[in-house]
PDB file of N, CA, C and O in Angstrom:
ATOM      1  N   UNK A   1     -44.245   6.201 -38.156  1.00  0.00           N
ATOM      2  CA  UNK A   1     -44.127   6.778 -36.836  1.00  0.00           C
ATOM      3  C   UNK A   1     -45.120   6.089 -35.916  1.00  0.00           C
ATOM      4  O   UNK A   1     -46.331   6.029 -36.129  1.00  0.00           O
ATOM      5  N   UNK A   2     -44.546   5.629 -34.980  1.00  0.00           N
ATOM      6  CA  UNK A   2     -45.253   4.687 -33.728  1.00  0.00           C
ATOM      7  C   UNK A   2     -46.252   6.138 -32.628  1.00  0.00           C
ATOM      8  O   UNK A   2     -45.727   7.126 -32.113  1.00  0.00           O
ATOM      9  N   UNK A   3     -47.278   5.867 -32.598  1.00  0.00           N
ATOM     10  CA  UNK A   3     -48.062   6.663 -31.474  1.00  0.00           C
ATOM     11  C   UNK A   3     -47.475   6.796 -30.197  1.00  0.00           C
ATOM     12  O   UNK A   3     -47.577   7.698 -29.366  1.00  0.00           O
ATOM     13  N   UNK A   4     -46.600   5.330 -30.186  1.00  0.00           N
ATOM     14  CA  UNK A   4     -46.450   5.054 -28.757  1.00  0.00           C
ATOM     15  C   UNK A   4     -45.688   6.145 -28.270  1.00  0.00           C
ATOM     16  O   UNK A   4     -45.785   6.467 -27.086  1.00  0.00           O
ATOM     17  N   UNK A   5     -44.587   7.037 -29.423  1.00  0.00           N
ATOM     18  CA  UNK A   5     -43.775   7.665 -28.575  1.00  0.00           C
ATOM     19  C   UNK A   5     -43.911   8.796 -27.889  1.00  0.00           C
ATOM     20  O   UNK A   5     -43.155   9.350 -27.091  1.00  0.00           O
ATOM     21  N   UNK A   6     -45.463   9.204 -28.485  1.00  0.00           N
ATOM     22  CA  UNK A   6     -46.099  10.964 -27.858  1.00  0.00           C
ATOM     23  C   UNK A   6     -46.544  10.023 -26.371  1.00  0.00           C
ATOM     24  O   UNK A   6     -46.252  10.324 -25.213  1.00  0.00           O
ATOM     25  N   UNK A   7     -47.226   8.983 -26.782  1.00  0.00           N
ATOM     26  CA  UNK A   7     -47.209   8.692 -24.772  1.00  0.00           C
ATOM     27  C   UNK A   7     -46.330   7.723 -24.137  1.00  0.00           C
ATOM     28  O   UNK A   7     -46.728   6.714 -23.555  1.00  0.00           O
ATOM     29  N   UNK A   8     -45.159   8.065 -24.272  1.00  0.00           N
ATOM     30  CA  UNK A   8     -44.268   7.524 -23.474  1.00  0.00           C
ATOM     31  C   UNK A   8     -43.725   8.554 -22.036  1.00  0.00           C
ATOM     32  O   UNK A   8     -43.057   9.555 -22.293  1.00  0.00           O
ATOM     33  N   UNK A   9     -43.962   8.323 -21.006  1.00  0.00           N
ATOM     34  CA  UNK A   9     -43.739   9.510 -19.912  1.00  0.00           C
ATOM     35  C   UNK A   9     -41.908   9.275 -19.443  1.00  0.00           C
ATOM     36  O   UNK A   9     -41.479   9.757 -18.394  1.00  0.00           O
ATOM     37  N   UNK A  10     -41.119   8.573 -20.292  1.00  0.00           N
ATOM     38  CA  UNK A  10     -39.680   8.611 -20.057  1.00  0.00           C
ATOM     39  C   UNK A  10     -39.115   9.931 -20.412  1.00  0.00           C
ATOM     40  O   UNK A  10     -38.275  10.489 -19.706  1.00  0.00           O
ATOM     41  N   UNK A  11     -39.664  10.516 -21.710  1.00  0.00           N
ATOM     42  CA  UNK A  11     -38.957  11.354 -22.804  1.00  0.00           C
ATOM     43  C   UNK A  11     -39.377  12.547 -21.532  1.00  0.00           C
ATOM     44  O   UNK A  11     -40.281  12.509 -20.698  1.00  0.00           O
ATOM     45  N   UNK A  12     -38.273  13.621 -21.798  1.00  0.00           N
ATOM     46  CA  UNK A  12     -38.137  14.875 -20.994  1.00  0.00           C
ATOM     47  C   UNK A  12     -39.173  15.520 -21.854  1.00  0.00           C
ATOM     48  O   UNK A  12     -39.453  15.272 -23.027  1.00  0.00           O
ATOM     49  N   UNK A  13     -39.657  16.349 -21.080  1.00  0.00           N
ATOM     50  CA  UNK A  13     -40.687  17.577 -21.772  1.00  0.00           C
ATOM     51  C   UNK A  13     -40.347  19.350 -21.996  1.00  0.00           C
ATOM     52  O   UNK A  13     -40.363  20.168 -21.076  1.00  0.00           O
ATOM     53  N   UNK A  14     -40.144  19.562 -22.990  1.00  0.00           N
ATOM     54  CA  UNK A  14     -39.850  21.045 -22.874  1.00  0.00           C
ATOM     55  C   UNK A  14     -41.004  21.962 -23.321  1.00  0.00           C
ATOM     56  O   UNK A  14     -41.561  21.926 -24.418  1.00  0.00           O
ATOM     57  N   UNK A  15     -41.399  23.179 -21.814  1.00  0.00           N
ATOM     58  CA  UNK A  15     -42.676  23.725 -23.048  1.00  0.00           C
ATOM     59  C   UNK A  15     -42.233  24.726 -23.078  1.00  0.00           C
ATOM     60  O   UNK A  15     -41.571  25.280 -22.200  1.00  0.00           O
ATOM     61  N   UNK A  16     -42.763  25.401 -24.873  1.00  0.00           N
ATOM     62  CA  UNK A  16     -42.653  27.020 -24.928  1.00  0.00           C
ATOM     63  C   UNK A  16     -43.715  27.333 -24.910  1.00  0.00           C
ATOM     64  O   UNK A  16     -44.761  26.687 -24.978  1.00  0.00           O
ATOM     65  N   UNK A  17     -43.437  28.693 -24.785  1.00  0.00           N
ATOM     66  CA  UNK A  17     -44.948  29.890 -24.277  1.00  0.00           C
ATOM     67  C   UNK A  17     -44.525  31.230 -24.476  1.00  0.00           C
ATOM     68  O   UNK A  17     -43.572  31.241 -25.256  1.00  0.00           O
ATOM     69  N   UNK A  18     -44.699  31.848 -24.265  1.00  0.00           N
ATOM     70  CA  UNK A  18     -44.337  33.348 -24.232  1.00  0.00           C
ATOM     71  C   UNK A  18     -43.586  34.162 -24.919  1.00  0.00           C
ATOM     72  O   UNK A  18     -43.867  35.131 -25.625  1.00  0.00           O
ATOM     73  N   UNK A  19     -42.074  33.398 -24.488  1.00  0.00           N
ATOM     74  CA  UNK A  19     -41.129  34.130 -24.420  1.00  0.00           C
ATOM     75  C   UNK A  19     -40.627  33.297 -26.019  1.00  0.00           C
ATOM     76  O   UNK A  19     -39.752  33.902 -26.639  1.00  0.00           O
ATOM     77  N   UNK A  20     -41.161  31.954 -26.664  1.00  0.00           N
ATOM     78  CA  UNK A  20     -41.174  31.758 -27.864  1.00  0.00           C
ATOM     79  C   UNK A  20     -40.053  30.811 -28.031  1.00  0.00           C
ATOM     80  O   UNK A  20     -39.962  29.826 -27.298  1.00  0.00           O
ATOM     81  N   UNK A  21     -39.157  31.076 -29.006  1.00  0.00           N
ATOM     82  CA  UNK A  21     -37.900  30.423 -29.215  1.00  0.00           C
ATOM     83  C   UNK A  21     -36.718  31.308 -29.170  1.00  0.00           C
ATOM     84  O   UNK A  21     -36.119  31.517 -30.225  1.00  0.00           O
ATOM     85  N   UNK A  22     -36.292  31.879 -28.016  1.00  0.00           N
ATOM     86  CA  UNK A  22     -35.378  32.778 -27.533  1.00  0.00           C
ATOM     87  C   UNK A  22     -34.282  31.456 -27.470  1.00  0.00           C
ATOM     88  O   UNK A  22     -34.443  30.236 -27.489  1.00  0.00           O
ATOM     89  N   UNK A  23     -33.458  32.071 -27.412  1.00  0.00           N
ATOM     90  CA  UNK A  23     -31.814  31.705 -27.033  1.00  0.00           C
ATOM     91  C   UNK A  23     -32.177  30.302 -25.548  1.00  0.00           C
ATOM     92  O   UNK A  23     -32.184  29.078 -25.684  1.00  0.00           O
ATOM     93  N   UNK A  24     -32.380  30.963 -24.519  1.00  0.00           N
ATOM     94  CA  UNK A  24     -32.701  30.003 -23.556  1.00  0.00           C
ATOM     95  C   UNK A  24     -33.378  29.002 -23.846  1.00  0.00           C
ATOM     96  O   UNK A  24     -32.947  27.849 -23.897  1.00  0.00           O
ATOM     97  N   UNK A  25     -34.571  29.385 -24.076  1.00  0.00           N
ATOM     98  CA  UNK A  25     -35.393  27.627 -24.875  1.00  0.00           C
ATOM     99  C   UNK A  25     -34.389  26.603 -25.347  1.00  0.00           C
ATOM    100  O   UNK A  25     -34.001  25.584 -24.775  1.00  0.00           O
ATOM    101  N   UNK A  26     -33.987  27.216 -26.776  1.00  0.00           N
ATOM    102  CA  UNK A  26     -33.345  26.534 -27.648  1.00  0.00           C
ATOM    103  C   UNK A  26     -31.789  25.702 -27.044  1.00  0.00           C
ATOM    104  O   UNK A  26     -31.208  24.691 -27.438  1.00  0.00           O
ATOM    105  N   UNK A  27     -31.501  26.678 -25.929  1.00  0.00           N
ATOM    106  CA  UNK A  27     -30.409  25.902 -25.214  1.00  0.00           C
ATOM    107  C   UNK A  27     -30.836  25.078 -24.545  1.00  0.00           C
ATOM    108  O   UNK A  27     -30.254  23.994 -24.599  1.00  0.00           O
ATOM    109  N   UNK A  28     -32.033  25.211 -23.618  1.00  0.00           N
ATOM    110  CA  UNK A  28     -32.702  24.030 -22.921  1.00  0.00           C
ATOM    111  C   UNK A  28     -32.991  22.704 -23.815  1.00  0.00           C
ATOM    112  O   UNK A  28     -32.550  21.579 -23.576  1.00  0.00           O
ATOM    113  N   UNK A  29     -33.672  23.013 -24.696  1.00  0.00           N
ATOM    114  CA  UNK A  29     -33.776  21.455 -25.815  1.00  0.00           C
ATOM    115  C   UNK A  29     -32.907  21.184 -26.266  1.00  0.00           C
ATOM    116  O   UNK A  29     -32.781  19.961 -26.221  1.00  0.00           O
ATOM    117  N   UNK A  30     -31.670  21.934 -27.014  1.00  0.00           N
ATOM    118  CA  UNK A  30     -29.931  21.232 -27.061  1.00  0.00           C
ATOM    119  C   UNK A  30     -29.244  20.616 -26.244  1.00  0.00           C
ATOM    120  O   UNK A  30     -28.339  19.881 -26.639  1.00  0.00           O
ATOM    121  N   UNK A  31     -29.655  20.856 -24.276  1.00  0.00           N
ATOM    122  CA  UNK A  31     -28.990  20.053 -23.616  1.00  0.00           C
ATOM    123  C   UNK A  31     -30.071  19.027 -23.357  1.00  0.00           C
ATOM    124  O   UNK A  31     -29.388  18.235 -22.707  1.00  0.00           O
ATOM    125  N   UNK A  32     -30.808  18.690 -23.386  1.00  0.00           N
ATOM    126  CA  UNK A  32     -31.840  17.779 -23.554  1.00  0.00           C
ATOM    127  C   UNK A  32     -31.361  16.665 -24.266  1.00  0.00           C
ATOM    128  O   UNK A  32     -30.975  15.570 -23.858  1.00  0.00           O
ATOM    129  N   UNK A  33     -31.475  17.260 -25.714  1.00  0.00           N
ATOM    130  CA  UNK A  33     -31.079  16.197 -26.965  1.00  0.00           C
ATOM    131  C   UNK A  33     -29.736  15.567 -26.695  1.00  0.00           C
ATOM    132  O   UNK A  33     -29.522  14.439 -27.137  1.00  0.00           O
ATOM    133  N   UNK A  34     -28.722  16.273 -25.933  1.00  0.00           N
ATOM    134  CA  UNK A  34     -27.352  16.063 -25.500  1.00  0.00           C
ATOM    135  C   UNK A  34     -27.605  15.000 -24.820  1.00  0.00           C
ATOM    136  O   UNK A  34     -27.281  13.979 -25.426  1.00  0.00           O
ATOM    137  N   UNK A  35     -27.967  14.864 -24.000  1.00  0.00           N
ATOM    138  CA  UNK A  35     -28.360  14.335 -22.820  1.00  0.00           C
ATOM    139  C   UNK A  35     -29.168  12.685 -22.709  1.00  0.00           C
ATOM    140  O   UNK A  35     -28.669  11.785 -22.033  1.00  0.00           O
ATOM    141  N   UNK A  36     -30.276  12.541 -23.378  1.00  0.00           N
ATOM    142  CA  UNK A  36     -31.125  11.830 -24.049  1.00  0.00           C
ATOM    143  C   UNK A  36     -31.004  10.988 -25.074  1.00  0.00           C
ATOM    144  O   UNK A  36     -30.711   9.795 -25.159  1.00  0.00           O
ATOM    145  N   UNK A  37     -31.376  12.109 -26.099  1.00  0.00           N
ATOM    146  CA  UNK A  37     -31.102  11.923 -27.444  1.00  0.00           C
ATOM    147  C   UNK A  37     -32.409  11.733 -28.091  1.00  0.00           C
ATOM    148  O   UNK A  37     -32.593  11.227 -29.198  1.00  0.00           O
ATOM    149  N   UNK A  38     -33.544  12.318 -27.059  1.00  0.00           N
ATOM    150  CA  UNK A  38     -34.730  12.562 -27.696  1.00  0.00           C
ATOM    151  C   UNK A  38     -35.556  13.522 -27.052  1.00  0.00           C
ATOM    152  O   UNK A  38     -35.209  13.535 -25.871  1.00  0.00           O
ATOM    153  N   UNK A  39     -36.371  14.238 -27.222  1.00  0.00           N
ATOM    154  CA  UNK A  39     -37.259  15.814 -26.046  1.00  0.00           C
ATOM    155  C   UNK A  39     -38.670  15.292 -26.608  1.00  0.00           C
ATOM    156  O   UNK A  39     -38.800  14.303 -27.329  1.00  0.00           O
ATOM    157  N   UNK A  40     -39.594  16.038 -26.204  1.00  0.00           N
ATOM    158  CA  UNK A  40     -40.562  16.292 -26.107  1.00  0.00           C
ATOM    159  C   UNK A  40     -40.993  17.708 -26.479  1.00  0.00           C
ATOM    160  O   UNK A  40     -41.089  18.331 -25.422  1.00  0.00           O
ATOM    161  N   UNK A  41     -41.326  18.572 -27.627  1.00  0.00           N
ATOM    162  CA  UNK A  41     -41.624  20.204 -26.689  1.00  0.00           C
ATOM    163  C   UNK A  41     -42.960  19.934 -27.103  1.00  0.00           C
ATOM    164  O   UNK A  41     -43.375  19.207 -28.005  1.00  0.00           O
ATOM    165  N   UNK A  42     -43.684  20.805 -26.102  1.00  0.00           N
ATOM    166  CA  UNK A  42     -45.430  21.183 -26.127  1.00  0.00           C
ATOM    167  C   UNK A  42     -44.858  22.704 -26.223  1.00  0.00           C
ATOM    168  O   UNK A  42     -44.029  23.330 -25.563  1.00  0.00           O
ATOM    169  N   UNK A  43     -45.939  23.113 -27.702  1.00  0.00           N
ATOM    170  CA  UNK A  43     -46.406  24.268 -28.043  1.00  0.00           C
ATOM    171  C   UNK A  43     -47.700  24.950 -27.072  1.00  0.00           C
ATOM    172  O   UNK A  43     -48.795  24.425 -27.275  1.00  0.00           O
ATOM    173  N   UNK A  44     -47.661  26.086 -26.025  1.00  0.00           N
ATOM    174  CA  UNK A  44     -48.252  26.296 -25.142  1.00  0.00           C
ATOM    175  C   UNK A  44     -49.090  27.544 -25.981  1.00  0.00           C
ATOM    176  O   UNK A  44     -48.604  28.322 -26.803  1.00  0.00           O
ATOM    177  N   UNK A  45     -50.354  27.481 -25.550  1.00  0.00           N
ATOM    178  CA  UNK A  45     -51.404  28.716 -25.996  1.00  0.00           C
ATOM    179  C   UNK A  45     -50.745  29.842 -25.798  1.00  0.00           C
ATOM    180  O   UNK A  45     -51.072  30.741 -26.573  1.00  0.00           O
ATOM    181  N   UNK A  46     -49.891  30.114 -24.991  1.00  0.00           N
ATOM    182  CA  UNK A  46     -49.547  31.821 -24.965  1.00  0.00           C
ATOM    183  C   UNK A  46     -48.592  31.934 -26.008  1.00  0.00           C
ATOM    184  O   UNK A  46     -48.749  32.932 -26.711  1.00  0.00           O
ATOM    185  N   UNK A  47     -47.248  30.876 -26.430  1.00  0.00           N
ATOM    186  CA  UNK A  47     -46.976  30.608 -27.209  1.00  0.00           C
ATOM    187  C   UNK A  47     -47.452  30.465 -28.978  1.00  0.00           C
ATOM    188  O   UNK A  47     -46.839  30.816 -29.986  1.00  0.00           O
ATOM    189  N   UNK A  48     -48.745  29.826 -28.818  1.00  0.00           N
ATOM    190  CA  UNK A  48     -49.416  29.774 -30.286  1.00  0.00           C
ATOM    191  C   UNK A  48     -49.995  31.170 -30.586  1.00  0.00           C
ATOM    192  O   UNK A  48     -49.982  31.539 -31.761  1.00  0.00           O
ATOM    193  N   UNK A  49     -50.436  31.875 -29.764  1.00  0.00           N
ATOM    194  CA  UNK A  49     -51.220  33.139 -29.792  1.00  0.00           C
ATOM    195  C   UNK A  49     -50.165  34.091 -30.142  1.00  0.00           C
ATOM    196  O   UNK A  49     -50.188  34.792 -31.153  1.00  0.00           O
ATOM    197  N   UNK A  50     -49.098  34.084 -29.125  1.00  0.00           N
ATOM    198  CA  UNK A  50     -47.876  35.516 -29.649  1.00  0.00           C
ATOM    199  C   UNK A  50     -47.602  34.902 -31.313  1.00  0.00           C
ATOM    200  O   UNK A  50     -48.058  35.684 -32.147  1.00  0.00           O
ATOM    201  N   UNK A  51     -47.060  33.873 -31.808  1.00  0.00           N
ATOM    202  CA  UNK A  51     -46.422  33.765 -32.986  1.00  0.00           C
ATOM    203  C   UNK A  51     -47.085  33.396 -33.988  1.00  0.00           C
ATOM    204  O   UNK A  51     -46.442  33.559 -35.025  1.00  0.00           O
ATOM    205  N   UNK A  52     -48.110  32.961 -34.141  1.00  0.00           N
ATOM    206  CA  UNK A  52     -49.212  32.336 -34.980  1.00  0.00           C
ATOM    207  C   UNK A  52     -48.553  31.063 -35.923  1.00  0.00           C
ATOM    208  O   UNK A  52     -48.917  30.694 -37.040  1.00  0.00           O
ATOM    209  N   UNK A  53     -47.505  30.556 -35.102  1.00  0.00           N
ATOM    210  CA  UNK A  53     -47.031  29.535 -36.095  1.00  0.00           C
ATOM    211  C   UNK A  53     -47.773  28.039 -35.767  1.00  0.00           C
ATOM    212  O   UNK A  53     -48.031  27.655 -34.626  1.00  0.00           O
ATOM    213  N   UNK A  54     -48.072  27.252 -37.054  1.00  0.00           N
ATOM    214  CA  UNK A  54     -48.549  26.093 -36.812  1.00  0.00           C
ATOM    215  C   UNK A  54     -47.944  25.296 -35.912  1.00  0.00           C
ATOM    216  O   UNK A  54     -46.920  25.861 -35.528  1.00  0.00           O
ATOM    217  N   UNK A  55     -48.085  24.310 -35.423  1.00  0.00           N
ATOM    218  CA  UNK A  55     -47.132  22.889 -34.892  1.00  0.00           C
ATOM    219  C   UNK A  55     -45.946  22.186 -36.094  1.00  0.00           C
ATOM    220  O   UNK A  55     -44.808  21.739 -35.955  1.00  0.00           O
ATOM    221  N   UNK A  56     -46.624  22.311 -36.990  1.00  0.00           N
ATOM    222  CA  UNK A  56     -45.290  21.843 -38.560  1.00  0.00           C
ATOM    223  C   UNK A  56     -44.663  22.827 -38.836  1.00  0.00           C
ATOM    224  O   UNK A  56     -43.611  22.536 -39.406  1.00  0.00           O
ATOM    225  N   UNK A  57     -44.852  24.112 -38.666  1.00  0.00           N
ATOM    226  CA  UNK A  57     -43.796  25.285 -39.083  1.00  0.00           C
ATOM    227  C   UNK A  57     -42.930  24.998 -37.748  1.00  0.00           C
ATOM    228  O   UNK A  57     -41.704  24.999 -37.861  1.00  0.00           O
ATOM    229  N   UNK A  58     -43.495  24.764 -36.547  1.00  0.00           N
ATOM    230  CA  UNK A  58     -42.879  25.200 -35.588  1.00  0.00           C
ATOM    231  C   UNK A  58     -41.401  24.017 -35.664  1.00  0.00           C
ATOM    232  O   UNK A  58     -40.232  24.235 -35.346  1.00  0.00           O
ATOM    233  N   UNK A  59     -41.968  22.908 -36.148  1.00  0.00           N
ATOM    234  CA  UNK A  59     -41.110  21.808 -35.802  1.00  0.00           C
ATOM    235  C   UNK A  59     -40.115  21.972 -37.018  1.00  0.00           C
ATOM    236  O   UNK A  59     -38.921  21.704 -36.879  1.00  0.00           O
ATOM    237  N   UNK A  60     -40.585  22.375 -38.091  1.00  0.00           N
ATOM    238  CA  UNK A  60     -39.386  22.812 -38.900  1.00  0.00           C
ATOM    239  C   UNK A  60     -38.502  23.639 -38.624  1.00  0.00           C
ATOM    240  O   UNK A  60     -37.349  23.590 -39.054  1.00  0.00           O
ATOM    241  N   UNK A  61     -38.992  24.551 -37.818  1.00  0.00           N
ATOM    242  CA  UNK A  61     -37.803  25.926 -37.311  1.00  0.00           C
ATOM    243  C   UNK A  61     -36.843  25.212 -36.243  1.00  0.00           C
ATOM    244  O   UNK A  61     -35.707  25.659 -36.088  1.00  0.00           O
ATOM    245  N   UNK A  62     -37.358  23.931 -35.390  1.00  0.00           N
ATOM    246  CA  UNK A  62     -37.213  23.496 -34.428  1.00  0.00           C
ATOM    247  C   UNK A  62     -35.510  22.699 -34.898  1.00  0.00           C
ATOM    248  O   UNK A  62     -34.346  22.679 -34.499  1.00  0.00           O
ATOM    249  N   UNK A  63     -36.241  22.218 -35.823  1.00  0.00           N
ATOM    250  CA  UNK A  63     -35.081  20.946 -36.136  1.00  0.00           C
ATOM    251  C   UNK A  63     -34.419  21.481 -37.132  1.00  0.00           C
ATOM    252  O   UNK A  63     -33.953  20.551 -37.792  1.00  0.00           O
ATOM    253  N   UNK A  64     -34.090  22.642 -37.653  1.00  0.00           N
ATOM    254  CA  UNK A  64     -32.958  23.583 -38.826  1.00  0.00           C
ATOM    255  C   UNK A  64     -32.781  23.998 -37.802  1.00  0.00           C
ATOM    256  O   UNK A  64     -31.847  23.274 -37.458  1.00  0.00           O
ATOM    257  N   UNK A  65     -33.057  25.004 -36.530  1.00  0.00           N
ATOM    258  CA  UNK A  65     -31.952  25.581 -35.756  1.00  0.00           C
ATOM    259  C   UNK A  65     -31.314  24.386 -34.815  1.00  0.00           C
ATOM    260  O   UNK A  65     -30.090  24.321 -34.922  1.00  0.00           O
ATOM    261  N   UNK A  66     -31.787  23.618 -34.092  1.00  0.00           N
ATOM    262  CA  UNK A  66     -30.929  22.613 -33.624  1.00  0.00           C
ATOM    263  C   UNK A  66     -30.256  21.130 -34.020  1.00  0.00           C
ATOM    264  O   UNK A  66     -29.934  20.100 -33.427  1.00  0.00           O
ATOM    265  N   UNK A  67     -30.243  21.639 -35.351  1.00  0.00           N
ATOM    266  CA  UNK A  67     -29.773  20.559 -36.039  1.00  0.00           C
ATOM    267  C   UNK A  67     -30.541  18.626 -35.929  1.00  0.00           C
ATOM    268  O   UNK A  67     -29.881  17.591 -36.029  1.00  0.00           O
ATOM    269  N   UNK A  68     -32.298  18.767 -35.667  1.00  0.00           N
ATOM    270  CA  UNK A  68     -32.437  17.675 -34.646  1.00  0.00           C
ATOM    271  C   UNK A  68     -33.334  17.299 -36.118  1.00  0.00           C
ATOM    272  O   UNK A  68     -33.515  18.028 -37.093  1.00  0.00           O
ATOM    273  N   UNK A  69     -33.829  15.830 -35.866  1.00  0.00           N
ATOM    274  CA  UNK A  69     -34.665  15.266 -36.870  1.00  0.00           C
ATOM    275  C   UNK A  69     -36.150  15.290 -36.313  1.00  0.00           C
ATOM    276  O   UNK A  69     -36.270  15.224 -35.089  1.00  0.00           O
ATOM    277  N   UNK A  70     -37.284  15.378 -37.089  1.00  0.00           N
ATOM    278  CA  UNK A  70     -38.669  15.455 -36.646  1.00  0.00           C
ATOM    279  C   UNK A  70     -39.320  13.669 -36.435  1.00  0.00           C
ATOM    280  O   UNK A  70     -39.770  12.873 -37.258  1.00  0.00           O
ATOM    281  N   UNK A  71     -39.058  13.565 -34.711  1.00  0.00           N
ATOM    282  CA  UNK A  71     -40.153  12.139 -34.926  1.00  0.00           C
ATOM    283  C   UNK A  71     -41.694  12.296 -35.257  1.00  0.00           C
ATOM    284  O   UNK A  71     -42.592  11.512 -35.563  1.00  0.00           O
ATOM    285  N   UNK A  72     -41.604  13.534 -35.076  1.00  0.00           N
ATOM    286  CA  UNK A  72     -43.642  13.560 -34.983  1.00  0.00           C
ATOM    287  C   UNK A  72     -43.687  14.720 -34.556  1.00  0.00           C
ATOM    288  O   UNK A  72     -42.878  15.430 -33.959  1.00  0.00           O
ATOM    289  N   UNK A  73     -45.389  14.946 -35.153  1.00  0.00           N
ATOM    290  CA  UNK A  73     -46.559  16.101 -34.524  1.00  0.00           C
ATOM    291  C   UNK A  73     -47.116  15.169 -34.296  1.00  0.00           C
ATOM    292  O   UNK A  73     -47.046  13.995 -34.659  1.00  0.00           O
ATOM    293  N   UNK A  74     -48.210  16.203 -33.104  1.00  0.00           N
ATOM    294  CA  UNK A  74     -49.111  15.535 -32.937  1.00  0.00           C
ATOM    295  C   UNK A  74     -50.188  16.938 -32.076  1.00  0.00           C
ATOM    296  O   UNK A  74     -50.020  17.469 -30.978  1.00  0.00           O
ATOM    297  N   UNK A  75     -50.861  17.085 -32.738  1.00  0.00           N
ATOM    298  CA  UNK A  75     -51.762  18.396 -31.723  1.00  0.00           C
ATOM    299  C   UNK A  75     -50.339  19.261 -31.633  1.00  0.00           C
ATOM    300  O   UNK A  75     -49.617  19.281 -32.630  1.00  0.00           O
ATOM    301  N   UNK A  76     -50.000  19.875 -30.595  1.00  0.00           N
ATOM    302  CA  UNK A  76     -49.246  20.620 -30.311  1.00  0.00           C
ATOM    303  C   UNK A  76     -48.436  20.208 -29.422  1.00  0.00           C
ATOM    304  O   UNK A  76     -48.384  20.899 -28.405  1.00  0.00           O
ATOM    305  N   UNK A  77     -47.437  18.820 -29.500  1.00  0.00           N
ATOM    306  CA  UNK A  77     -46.293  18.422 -29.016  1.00  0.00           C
ATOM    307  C   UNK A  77     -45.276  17.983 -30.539  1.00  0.00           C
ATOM    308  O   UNK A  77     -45.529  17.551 -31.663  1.00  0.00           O
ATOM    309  N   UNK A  78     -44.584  18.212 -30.109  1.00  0.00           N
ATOM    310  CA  UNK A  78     -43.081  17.871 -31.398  1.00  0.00           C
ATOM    311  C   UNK A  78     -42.410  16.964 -30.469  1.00  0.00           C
ATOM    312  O   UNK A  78     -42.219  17.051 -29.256  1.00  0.00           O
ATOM    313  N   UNK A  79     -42.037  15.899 -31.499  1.00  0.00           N
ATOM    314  CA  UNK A  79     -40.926  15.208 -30.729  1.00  0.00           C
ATOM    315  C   UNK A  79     -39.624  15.305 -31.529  1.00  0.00           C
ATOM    316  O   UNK A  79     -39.674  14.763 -32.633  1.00  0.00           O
ATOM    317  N   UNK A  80     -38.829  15.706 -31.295  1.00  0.00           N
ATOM    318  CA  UNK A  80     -37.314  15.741 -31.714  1.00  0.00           C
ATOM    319  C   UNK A  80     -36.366  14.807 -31.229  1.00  0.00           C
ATOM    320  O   UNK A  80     -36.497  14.306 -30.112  1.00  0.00           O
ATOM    321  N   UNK A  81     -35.237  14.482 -32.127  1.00  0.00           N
ATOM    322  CA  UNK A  81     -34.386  13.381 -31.637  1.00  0.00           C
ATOM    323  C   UNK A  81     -33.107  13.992 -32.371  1.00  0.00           C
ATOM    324  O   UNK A  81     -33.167  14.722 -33.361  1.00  0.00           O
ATOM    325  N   UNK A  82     -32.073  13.624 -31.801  1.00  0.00           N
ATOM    326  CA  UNK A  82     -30.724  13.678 -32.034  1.00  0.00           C
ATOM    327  C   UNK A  82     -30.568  13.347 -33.922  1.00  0.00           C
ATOM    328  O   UNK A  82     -30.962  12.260 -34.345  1.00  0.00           O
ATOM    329  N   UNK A  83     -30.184  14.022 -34.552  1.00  0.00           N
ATOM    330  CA  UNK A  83     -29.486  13.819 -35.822  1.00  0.00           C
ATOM    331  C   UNK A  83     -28.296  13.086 -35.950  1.00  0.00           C
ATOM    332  O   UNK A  83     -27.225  13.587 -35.610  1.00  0.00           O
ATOM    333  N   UNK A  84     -28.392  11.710 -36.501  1.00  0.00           N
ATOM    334  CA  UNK A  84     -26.902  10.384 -36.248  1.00  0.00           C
ATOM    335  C   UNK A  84     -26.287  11.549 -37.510  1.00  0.00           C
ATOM    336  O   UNK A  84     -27.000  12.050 -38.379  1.00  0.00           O
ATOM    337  N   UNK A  85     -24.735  11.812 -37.321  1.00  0.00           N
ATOM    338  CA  UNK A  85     -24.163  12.122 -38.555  1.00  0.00           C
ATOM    339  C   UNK A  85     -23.580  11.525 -38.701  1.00  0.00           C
ATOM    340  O   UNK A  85     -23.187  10.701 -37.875  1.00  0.00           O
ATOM    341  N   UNK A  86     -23.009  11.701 -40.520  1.00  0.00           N
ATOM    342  CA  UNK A  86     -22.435  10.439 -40.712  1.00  0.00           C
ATOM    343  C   UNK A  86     -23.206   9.758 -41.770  1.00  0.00           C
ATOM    344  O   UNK A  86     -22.558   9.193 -42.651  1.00  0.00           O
ATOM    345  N   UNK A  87     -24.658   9.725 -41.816  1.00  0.00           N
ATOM    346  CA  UNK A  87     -25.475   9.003 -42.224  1.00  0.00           C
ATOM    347  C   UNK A  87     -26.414   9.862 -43.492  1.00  0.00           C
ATOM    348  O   UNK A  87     -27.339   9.290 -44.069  1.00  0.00           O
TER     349      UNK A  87
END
């Protein structure tokens, strides 16, 4: 995994916080990945505090509900990318 891609400022950014991984989020980063074919999400303190989930739990829940592959952690950004099927 290349560093370069947590600082690349092309990739869209999605942050959660609060309200967690509700329905809306998860639709926001599906049309993202649609769209792209790669996101960004930042795990936000109000976010880490309500759920107590790590950044690697988070990105696992991330990429089994939207079917997406894990490019990286890093601190508290996930990068997700489109799953090629097929493959």
């Amino acid at each position: 995994m290349s560093s370069s891609v947590f600082q690349r400022k092309d990739i869209p950014v999605v942050n959660i916080g609060k309200k967690g991984l509700d329905e809306a989020v998860l639709e926001e980063i599906k049309n993202v990945l649609k769209a792209r074919g790669i996101v960004k999400v930042k795990l936000l303190k109000n976010f880490r505090e309500a759920y107590g989930l790590s950044p690697e739990e988070a990105a696992v829940v991330l990429s089994q509900r939207l079917s997406a592959e894990i490019v990286g952690v890093r601190g508290f950004v996930i990068v997700l990318k489109k799953t090629i099927r097929g493959h």
